[in-house]
C-alpha positions in Angstrom: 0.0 0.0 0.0 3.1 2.4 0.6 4.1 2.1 -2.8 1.2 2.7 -4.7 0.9 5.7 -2.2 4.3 6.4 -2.7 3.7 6.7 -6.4 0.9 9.0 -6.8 2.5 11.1 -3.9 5.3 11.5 -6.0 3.7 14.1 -8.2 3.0 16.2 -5.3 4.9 19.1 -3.7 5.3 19.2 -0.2 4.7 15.8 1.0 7.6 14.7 3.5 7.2 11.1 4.8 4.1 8.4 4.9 3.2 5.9 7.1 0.7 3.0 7.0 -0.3 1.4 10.1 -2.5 -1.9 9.1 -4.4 -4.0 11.2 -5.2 -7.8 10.5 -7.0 -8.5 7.3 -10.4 -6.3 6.8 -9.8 -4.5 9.9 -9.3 -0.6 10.2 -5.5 1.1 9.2 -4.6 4.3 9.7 -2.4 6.7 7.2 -0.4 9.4 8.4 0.5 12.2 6.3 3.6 14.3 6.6 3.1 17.0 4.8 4.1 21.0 4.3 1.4 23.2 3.2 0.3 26.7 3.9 -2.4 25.8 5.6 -4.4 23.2 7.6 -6.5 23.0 4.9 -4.4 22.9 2.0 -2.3 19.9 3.9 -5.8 17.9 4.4 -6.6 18.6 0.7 -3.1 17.1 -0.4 -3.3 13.9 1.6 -7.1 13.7 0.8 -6.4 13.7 -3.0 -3.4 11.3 -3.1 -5.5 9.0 -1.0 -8.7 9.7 -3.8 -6.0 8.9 -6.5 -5.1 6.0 -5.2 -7.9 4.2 -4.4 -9.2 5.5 -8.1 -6.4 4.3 -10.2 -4.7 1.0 -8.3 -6.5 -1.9 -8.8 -4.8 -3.6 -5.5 -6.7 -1.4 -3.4 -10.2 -2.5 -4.8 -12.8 -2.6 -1.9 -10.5 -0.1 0.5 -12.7 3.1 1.2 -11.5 6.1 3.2 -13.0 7.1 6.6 -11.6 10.7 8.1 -10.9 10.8 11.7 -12.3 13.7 13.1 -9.6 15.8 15.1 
């Protein structure tokens, strides 16, 4: 999952370091963005789309979905 994270984040300025924390099969994982940006916003909007990419374009990540933690 790194890689294919990896690679999409690759296009991106500002992104520093990921990290994927996964759980056993079909449980929950957490990403963690490091990331410079401007803004709050704008860093949420970065990880947000290269997570959207990814899921969209790599087909070993079929049946993943995204749920935002709340801060």
């Amino acid at each position: 999952m790194l890689d294919i994270l990896w690679v999409v984040a690759s296009f991106e300025h500002g992104v520093e370091h990921l990290h994927a924390d996964s759980s056993e099969a079909g449980g929950v994982g957490h990403l963690t963005f490091f990331v410079r940006a401007p803004t709050r916003e704008k860093a949420v909007a970065l990880a947000r789309g290269i997570t959207r990419r990814a899921l969209a374009n790599s087909p070993g990540l079929t049946g993943w979905h995204v749920v935002p933690i709340q801060p």
